[in-house]
N, C-alpha and C positions, 0 to 999 in steps of 0.2 A: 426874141425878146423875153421867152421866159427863163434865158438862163442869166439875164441881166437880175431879174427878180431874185432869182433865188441866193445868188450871189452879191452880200451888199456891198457897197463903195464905204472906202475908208473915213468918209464921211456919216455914213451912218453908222457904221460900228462905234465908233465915239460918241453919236448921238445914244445908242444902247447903253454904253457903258456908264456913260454921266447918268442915264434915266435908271440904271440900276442902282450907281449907286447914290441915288435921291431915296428909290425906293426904302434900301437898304438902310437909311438915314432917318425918313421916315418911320421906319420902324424900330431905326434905336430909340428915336423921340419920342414914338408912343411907349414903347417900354419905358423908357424913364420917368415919364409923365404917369402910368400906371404904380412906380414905385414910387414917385414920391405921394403919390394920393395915398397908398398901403400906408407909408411911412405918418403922412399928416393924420390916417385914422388911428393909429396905433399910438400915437402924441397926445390927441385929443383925448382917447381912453387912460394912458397911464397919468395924464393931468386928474384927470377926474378922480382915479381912483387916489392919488397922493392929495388931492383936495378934502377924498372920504378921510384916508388916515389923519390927517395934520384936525381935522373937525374933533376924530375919535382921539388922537392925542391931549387936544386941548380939555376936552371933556371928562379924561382921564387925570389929567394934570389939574383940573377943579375938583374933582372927588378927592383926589390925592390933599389938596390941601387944604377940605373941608375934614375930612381923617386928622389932618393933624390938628386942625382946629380943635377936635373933638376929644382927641388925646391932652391935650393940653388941658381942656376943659375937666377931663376926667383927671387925669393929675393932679390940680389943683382940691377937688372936691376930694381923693386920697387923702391930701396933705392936712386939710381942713379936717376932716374925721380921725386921722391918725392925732392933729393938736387937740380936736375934742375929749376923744378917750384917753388922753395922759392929764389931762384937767378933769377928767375924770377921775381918775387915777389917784390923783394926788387927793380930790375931794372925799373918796373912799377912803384912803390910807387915814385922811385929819378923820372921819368919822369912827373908823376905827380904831384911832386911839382916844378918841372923846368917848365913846363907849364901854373902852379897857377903865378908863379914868371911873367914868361913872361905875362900875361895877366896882371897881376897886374902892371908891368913895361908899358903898351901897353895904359892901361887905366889911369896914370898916365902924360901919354906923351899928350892924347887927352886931359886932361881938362886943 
């Protein structure tokens, strides 16, 4: 009887081979289940971090167009001071010929 034992029937070699490859099976499952849990932590971080950029873009993109606010602002107040000093300009030049005038009237009256 024990060389019945040690010898299986074609019966149970089949049952081996099906249980191997369950086993087999099972452990592609578990690898796969392993990768995709890798895979869903590595999602969940590259979200988060394209959530930090698109925050710092936005935040960028507000400085950015407080700048140009700022420039605009400043341009303006250029444009204002460049018309001031040519009214300027001209109010010196009329003085200085109301002053040529007055001399020339001044110097006229002494001889």
């Amino acid at each position: 009887m024990g060389n019945t034992q040690s010898n299986p029937t074609p019966a149970q070699k089949g049952t081996f081979a099906v249980e191997a490859r369950i086993s087999r099976l099972e452990a592609i499952v578990g690898q796969i289940g392993e990768a995709v849990l890798a895979t869903t932590e590595t999602i969940d971080r590259l979200a988060n971090r394209i959530d930090a950029l698109a925050i710092q873009v936005q935040h960028q993109g507000h400085q950015v167009q407080q700048q140009g606010y700022q420039i605009f602002a400043l341009s303006d107040a250029v444009q204002t001071l460049a018309e001031n000093q040519k009214e300027s300009l001209e109010q010196l030049g009329q003085l200085t010929e109301t002053l040529q005038n007055l001399a020339a009237a001044i110097e006229s009256a002494s001889k």
